[in-house]
C-alpha positions as CSV (number, residue, x, y, z in Angstrom):
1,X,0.0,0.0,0.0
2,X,0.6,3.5,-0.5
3,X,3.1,5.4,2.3
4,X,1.3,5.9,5.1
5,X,2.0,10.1,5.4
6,X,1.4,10.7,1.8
7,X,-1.7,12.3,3.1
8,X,0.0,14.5,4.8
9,X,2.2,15.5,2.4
10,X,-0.8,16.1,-0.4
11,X,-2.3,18.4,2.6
12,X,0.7,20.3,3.5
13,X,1.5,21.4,0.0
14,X,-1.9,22.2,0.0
15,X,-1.6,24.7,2.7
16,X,1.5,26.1,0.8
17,X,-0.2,26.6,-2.2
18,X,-2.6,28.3,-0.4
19,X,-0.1,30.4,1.7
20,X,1.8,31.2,-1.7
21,X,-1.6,33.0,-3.0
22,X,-2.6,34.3,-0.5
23,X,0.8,36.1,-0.3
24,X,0.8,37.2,-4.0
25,X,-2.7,39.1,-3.1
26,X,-0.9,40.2,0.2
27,X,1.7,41.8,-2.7
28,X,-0.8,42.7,-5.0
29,X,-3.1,44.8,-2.4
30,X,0.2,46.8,-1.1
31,X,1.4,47.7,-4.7
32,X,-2.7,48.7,-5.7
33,X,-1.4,52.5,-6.1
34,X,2.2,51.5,-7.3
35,X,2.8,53.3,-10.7
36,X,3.6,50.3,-13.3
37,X,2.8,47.6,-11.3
38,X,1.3,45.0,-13.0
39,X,-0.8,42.1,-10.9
40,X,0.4,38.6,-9.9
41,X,-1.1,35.4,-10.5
42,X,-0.1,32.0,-9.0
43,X,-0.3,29.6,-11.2
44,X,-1.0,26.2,-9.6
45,X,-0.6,22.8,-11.2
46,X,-2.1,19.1,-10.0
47,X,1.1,17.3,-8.8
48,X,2.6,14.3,-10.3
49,X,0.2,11.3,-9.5
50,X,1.5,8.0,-8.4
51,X,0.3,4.3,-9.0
52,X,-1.5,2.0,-6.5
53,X,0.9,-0.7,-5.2
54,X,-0.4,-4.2,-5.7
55,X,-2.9,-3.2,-8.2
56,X,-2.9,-5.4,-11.9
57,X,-0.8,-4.1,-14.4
58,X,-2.6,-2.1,-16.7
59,X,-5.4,-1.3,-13.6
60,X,-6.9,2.2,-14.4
61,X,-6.6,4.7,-11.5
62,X,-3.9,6.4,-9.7
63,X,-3.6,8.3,-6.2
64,X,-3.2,12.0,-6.5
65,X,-0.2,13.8,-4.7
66,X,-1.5,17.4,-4.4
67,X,-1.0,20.7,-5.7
68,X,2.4,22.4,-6.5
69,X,3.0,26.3,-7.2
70,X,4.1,26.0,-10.9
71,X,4.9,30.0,-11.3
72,X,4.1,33.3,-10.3
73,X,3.6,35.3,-13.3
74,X,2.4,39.0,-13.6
75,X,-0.1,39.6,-16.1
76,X,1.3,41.9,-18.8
77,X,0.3,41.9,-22.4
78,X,2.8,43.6,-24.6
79,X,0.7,44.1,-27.7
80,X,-1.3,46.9,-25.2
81,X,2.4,48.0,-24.3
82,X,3.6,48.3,-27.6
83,X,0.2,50.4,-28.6
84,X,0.9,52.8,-25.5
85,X,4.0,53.7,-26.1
86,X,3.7,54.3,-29.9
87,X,0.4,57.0,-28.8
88,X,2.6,58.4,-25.2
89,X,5.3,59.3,-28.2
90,X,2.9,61.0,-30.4
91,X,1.5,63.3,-27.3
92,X,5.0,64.2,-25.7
93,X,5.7,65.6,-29.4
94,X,2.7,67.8,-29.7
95,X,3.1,69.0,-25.8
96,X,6.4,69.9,-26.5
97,X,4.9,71.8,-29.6
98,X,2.2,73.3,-27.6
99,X,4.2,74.4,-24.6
100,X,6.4,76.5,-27.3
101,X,3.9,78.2,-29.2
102,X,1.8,79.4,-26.3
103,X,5.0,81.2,-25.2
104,X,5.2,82.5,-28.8
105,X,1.5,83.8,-28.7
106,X,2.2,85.4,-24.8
107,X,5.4,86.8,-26.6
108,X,3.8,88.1,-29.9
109,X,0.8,89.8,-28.2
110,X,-1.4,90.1,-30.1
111,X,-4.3,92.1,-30.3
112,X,-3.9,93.9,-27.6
113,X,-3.7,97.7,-26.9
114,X,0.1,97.2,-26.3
115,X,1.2,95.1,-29.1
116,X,3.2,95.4,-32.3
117,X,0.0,96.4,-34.2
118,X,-1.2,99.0,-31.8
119,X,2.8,101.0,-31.7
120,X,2.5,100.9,-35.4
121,X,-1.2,103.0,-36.0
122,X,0.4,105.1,-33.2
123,X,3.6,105.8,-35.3
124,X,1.1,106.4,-38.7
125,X,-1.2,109.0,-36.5
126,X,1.9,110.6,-35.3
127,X,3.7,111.2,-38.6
128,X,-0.3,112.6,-40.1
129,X,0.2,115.1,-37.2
130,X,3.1,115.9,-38.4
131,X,2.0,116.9,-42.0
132,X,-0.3,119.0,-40.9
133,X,2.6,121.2,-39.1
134,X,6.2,120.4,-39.6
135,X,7.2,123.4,-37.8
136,X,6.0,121.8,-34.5
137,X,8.5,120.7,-32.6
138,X,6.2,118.9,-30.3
139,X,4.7,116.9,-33.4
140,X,8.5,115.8,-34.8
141,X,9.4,114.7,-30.6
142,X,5.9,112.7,-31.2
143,X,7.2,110.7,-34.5
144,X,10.4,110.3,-32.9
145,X,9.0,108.7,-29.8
146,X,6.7,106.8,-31.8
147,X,9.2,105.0,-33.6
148,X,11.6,104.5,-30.6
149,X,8.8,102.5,-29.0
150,X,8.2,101.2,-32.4
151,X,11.6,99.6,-32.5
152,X,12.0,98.9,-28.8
153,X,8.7,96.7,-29.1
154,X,10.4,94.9,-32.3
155,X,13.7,94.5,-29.8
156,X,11.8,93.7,-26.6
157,X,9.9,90.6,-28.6
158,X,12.9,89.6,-30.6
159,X,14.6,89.2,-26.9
160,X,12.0,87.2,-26.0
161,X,12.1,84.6,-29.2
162,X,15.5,84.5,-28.9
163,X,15.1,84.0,-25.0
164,X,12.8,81.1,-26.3
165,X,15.2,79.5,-28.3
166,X,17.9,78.9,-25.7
167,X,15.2,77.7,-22.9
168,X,14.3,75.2,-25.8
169,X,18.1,74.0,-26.7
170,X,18.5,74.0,-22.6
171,X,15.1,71.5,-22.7
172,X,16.7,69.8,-25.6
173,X,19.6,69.1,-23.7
174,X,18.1,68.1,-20.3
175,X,15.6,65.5,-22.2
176,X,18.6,63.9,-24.3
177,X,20.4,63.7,-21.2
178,X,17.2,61.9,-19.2
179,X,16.7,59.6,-22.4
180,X,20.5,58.0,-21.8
181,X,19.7,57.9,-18.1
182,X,16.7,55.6,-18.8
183,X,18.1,54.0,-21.4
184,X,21.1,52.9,-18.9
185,X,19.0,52.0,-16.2
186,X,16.7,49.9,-19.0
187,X,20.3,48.1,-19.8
188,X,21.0,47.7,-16.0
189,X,17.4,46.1,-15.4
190,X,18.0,43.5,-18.1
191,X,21.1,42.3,-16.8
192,X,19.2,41.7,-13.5
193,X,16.3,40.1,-15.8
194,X,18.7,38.1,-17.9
195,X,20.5,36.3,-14.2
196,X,17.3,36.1,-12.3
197,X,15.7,34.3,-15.6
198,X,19.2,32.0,-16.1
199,X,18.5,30.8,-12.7
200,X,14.1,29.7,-13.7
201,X,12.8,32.5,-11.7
202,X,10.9,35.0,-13.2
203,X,11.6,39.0,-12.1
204,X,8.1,40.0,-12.0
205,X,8.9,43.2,-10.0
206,X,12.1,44.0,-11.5
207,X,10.0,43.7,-15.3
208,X,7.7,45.9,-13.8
209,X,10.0,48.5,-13.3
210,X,11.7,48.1,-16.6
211,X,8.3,48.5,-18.4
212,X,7.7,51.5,-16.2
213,X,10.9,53.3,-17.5
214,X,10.0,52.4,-21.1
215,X,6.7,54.5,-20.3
216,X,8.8,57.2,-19.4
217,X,11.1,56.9,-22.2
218,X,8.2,57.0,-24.7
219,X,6.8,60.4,-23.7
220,X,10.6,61.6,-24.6
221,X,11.8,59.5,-28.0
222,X,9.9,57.1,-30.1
223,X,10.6,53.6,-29.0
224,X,10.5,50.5,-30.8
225,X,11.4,47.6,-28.0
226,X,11.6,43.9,-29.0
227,X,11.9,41.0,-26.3
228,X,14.3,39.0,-26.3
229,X,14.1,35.0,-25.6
230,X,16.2,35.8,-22.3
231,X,13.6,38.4,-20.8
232,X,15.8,41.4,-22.3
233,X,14.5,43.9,-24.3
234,X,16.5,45.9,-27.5
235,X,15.7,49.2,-27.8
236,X,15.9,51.1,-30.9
237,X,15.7,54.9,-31.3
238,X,15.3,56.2,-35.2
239,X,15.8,53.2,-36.5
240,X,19.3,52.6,-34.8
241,X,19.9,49.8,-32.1
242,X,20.8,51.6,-28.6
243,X,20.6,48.9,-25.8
244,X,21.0,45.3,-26.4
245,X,20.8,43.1,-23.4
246,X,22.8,44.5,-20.8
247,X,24.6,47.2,-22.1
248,X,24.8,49.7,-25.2
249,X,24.5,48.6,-28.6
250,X,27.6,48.8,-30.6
251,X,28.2,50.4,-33.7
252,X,30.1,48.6,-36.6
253,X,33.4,49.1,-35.9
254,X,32.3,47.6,-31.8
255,X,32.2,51.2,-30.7
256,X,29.2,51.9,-27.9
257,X,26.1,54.4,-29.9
258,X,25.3,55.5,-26.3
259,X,25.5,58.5,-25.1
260,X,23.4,60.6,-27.5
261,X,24.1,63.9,-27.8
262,X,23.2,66.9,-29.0
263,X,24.9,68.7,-32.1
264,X,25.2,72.5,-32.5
265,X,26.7,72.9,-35.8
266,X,23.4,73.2,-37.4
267,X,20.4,75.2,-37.0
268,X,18.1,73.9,-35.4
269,X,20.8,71.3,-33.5
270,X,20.2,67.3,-34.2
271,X,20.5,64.7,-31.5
272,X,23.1,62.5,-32.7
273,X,24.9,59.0,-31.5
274,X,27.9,59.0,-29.5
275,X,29.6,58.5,-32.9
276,X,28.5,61.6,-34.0
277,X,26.2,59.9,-36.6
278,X,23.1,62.4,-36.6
279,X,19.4,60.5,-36.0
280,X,16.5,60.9,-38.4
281,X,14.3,63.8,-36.9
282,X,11.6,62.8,-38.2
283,X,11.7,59.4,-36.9
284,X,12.6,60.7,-33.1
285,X,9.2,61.3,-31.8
286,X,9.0,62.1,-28.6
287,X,9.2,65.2,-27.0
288,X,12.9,65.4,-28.7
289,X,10.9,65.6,-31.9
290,X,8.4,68.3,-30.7
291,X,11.1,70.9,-29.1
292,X,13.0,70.1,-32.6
293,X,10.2,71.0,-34.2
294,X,9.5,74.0,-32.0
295,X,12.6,75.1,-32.6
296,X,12.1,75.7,-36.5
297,X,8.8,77.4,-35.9
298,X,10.2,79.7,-33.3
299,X,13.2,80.5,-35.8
300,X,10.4,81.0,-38.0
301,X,8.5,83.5,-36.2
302,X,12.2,85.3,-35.7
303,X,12.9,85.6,-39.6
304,X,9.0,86.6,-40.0
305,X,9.8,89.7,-37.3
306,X,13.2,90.9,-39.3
307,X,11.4,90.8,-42.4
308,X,8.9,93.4,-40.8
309,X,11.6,95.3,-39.9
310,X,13.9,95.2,-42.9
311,X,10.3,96.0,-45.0
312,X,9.5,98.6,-43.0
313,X,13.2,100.5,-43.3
314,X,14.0,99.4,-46.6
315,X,11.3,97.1,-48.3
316,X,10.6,98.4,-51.9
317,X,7.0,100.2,-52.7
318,X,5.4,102.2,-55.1
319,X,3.8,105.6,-53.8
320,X,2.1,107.9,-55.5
321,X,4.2,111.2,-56.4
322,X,1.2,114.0,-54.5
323,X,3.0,117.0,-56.2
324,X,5.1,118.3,-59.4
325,X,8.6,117.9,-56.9
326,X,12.5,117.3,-57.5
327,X,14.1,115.1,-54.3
328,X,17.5,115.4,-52.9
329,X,18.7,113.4,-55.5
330,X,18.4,116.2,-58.1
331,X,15.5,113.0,-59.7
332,X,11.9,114.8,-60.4
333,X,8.5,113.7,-60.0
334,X,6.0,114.5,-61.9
335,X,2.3,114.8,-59.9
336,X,0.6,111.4,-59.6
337,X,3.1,109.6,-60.8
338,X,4.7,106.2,-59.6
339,X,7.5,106.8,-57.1
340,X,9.8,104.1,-55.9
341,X,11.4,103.6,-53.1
342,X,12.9,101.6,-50.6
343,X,11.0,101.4,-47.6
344,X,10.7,104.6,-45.2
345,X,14.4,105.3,-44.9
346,X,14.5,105.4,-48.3
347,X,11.7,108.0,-48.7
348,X,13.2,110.3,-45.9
349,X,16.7,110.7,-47.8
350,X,14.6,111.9,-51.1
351,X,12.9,114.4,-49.2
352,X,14.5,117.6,-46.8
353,X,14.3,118.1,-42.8
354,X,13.5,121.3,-41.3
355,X,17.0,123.1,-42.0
356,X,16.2,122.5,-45.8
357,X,19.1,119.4,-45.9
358,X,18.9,116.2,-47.3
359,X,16.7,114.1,-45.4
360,X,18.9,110.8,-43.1
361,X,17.3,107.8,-42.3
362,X,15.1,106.9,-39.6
363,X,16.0,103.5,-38.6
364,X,20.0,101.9,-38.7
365,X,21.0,99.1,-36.6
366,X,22.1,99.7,-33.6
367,X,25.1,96.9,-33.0
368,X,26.8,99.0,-36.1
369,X,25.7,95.7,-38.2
370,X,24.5,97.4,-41.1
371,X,21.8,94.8,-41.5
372,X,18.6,96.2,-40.0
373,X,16.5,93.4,-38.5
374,X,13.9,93.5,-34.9
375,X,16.6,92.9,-32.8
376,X,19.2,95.7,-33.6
377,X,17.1,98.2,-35.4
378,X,16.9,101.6,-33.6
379,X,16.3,105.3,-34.7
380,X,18.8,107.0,-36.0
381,X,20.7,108.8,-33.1
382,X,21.1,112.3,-35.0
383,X,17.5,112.5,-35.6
384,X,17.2,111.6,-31.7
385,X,19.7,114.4,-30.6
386,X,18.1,116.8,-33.1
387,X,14.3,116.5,-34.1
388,X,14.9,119.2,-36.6
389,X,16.4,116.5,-38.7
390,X,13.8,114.5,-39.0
391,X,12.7,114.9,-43.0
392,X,8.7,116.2,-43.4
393,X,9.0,117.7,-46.7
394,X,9.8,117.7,-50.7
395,X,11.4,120.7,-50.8
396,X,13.4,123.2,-48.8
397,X,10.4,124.7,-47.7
398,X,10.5,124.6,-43.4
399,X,6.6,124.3,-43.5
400,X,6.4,121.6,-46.2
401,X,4.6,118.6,-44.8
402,X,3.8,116.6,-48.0
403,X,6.6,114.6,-47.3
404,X,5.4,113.5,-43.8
405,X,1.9,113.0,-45.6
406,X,3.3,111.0,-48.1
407,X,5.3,108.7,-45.1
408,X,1.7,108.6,-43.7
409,X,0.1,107.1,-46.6
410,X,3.1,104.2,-46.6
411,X,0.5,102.2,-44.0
412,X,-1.4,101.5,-47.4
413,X,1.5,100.9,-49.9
414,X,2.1,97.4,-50.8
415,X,5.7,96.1,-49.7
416,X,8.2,93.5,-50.7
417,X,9.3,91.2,-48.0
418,X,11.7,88.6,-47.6
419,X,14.0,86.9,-45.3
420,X,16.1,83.8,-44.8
421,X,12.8,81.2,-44.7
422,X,10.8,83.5,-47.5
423,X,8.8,80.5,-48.6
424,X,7.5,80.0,-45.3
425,X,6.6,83.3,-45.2
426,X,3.4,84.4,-44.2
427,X,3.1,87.2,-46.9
428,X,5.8,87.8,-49.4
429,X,3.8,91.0,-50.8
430,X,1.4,93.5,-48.9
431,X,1.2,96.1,-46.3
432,X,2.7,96.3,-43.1
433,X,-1.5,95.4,-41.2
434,X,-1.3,92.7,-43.5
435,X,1.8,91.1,-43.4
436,X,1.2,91.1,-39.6
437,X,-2.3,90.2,-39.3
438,X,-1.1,87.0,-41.5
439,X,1.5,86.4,-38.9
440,X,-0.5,86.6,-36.4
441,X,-3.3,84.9,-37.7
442,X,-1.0,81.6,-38.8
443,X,0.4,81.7,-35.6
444,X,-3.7,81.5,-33.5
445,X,-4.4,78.6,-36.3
446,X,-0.9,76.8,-35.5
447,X,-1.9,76.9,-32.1
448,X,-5.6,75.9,-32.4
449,X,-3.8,72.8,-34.5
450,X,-1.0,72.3,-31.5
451,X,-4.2,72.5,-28.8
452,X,-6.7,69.6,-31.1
453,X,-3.6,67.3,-31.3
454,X,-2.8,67.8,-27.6
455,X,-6.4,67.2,-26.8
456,X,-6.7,64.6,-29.2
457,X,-3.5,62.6,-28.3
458,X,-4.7,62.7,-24.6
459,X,-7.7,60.7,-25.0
460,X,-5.5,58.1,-26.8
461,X,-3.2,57.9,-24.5
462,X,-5.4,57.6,-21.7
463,X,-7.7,54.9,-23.8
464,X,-4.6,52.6,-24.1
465,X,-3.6,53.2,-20.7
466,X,-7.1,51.7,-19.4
467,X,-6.6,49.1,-21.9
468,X,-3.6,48.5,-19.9
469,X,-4.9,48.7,-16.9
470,X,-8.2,46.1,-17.4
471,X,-5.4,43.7,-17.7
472,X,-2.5,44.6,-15.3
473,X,-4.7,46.7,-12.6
474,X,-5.1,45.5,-9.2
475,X,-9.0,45.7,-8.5
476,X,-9.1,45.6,-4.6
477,X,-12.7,43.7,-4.8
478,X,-11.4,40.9,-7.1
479,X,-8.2,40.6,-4.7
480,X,-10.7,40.7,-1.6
481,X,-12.6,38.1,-3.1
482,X,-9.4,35.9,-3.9
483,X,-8.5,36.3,-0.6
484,X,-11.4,34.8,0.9
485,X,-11.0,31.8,-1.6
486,X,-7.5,31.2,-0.6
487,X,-8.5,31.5,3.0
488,X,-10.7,28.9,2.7
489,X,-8.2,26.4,0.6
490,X,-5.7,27.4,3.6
491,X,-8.2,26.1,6.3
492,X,-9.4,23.0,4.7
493,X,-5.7,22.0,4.1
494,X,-5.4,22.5,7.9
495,X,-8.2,20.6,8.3
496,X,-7.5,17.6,6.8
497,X,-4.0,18.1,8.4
498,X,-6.1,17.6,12.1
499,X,-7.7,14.7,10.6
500,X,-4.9,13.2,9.7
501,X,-3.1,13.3,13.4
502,X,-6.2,12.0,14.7
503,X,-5.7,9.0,12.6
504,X,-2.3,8.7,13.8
505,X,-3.0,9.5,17.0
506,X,-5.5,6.5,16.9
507,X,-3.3,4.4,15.4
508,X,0.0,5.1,17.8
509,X,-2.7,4.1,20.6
510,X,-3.8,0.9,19.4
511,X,-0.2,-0.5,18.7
């Protein structure tokens, strides 16, 4: 017959069993509000059954042994993983997006009563005062304030853009710097994977946190992972190989890709492998993708604002000559003919300023450049120190204001503009309201674009996050619930456990 304590052997692995699950619940209850954690299962198998002694060969029936923990797994399923990483990569991109162009609308201003368009009318109205009397001091100190706030606005929000920039290269910076921290810590955790695997465990906890840093890394780069057979993960980034089991990837020639860095021999910078080999922007994702990306629109925005300023100092127009008049030039202009010139300092040096001289320009850069653009462009410091200077008329005449009215009229005039992006310009031809009503009106739909994506991208993320979480959430009722069914297992085990020692107890007696 059968060994007398088998019993007690089938009970007491039983009451292991039992004590194994109820200890995985125990885990799974303290770790309910743990980010990443997935839940644990025991996985229980019938043990091996063994044949009746004495029985005929061939006799059916055998005598069960009990029950044996065969794993504790964590339930994961990494085709949810895989579709909430791809949509976390897609909303740091367009938050990276949205967090520069909101500064870009605080910086640009506009409407408002203090903006770039508001100092503008102000500088027209000031220069039709002036045509009316050129003899007024007061009215020629008016222009010439007008058009210092008129530049310092242009310098004050080119500051800002370019204040902009550098806080986006610092961001650029700090995130390529966190995506090799997490990508080392990914490498460490697969080394401890790959020996705790090696061995037949399985490193539920430390997967866990692995899986956890890949969320993170997603919000920052696009990341492809693929499992390996040893519990490892690769990680690729653009296409390129960056950890591979326990350590960087290696290049061809056996050199490590990792660290990334960032380049800045181009404009806007690249994020490049250790190796210097520059990554696909496109293919980054991520929130490296989106301040990339911010980057070019800021610079954008920049070029946009000097091409405002170079048009409105020297962009060519056609005005209409209002008088029979010969300019400084010794050229004459016939009444109502076409008159050509280059922008407004190149109106005031055809006409004469309130001495009867030549006329000087309004606006020069003011780092000595010689290129005027919204950063250095300032008025002209003779006019400044001497109002009188300032040129009002088209002839010699001290009370001649039809040059002043003709400067006034300029706010109609169609202008040339370019810069260093023209065809991303947002008007190549118009007038000064134009050209910055389309700047500022592709900037409100840009960021109307930036905000649906954001908002968009959200609800994806948070839908495959759920998805996630139906199948690697701890719900506190089902683990309640388990709880009570492992209690139970525990106590019948112990009961057939008292049994037992009665029947040996009975036995021991009657020998």
């Amino acid at each position: 017959m059968l060994g007398t304590f088998l019993g007690l052997e089938t009970a007491t692995r039983g009451l292991q069993a039992a004590q194994a699950a109820i200890e995985t619940t125990s885990h799974n209850v303290a770790n309910a509000n743990t980010p990443g954690y997935s839940r644990q299962r025991v996985n229980l198998t019938t043990a091996t059954a063994l044949p009746v002694p004495g029985l005929p060969t061939g006799w059916p029936g055998q005598v069960g042994t009990g029950v044996l923990v065969g794993s504790i797994t964590r339930l994961r399923d990494g085709f949810l993983d895989q579709a909430y990483w791809q949509q976390n990569q897609y909303l740091g991109n367009w938050t990276a997006q949205q967090s520069a162009i909101s500064r870009v609308q605080a910086i640009v201003n506009e409407p408002s009563d203090t903006g770039l368009g508001t100092v503008l009318q102000n500088f027209w109205v000031a220069w039709d005062k002036l045509s009316s009397d050129p003899t007024d001091l007061s009215a020629r100190t008016l222009v010439v304030q007008s058009a210092e706030t008129l530049t310092s606005t242009l310098n004050e929000t080119a500051s800002q853009l370019n204040d902009l920039q550098s806080d986006l290269s610092a961001s650029l910076s700090a995130n390529v710097t966190q995506v090799n921290t997490l990508l080392n810590n990914i490498a460490q955790l697969n080394g401890e994977i790959q020996k705790i695997n090696a061995l037949g465990d399985t490193a539920n906890d430390l997967m866990d946190q692995r899986d956890e840093l890949v969320d993170q890394l997603s919000g920052l780069v696009a990341v492809t992972v693929t499992p390996q057979s040893d519990g490892t993960y690769d990680i690729a980034i653009g296409g390129v190989t960056v950890v591979h089991g326990a350590g960087a990837a290696q290049d061809a020639s056996g050199q490590a890709v990792l660290p990334l860095q960032v380049t800045s021999g181009s404009t806007p910078p690249q994020v490049a492998l250790a190796d210097g080999t520059t990554l696909d922007t496109s293919k980054l994702g991520g929130q490296l993708q989106g301040t990339l990306t911010a980057m070019q629109t800021v610079a954008q925005y920049q070029a946009d604002l000097d091409a405002f300023a170079q048009g409105l100092a020297s962009g060519q127009m056609t005005l209409k000559s209002p008088s029979d008049w010969t300019d400084a030039q010794g050229n004459a202009h016939a009444a109502g003919a076409d008159v050509t010139v280059q922008g407004l300092n190149g109106l005031l040096q055809m006409g004469y300023d309130g001495q009867g001289n030549p006329g000087v320009a309004l606006f020069v850069a003011g780092d000595g450049s010689g290129s005027i653009n919204a950063s250095n462009m300032a008025v002209n410091p003779d006019v400044l120190n001497d109002v009188t200077k300032l040129a009002a008329g088209l002839s010699t005449n001290a009370g001649d204001g039809e040059l002043a009215s003709l400067v006034s009229s300029m706010r109609d005039a169609t202008v040339q503009f370019s810069n260093s992006l023209t065809p991303q310009m947002p008007l190549t031809s118009g007038t000064y309201d134009e050209f910055l009503q389309a700047l500022v009106g592709g900037l409100g739909v840009l960021g109307q674009q930036v905000n649906q994506q954001v908002t968009n991208q959200q609800a994806l993320v948070q839908q495959a996050d759920q998805a996630r979480q139906s199948v690697s959430g701890v719900s506190i009722d089902e683990e309640m619930s388990n709880l009570i069914r492992y209690q139970q297992a525990y106590n019948a085990s112990a009961k057939v456990i008292a049994t037992l020692q009665d029947l040996f107890d009975t036995l021991m007696n009657n020998v």
